[in-house]
C-alpha positions in Angstrom: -129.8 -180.6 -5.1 -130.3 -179.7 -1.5 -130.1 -176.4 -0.2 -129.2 -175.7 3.4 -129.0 -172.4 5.2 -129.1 -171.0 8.5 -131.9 -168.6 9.5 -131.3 -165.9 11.8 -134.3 -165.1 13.8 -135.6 -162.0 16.3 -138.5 -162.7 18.5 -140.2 -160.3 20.9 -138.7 -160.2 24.3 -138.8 -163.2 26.2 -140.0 -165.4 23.5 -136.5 -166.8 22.2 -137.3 -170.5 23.7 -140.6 -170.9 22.9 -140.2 -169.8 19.6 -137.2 -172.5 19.2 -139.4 -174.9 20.3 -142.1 -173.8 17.7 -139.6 -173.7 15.0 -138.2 -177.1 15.5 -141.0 -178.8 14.4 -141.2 -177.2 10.8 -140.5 -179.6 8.5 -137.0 -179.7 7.0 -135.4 -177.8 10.2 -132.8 -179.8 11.6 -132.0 -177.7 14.2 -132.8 -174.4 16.3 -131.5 -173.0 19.3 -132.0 -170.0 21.1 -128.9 -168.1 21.5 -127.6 -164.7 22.9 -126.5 -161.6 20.6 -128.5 -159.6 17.9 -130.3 -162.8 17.6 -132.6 -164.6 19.9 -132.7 -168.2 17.6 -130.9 -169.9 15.0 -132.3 -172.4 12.9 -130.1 -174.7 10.3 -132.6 -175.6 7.6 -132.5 -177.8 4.5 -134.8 -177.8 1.4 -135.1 -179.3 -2.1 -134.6 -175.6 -3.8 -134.1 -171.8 -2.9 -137.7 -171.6 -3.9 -138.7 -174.2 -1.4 -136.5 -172.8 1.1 -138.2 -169.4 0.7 -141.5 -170.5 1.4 -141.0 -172.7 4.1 -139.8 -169.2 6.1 -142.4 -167.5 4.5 -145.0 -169.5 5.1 -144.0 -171.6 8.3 -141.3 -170.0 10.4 -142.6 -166.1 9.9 -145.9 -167.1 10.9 -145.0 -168.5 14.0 -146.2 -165.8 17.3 -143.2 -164.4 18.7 -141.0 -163.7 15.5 -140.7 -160.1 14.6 -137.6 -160.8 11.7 -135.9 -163.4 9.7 -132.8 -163.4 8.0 -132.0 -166.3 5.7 -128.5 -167.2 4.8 -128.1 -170.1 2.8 -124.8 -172.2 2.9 -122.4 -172.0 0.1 -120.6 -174.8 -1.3 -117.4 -174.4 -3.2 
């Protein structure tokens, strides 16, 4: 079962594109985009489990120079 779920993301101030750019290229993002609002970037993210999906904000996205917060919504299915 795949999980998807969209991250919410706060960088520092003027980082919002670069860190899009950044994030993009972690494996099993399909999409970010820097955006306006209490948010600088969205990314819509797919992984094998919840667990999986954890770690690759964890230990990918969170790392990346720029981000100061995540938030981590995954999609719910009926």
């Amino acid at each position: 079962m795949t999980v998807t779920a969209y991250v919410l993301i706060q960088t520092e101030i003027g980082k919002a594109a670069a860190v899009a750019r950044e994030v993009a290229s972690v494996p099993g993002v399909l999409d970010a985009d820097d955006v306006t609002g209490p948010y600088d970037v969205i990314v819509k993210a797919e992984a094998d489990s919840v667990d999986q999906l954890g770690t690759m904000v964890v230990a990918k996205m969170q790392r990346i120079a720029g981000i100061t917060r995540t938030l981590t919504c995954p999609i719910v299915h009926p």
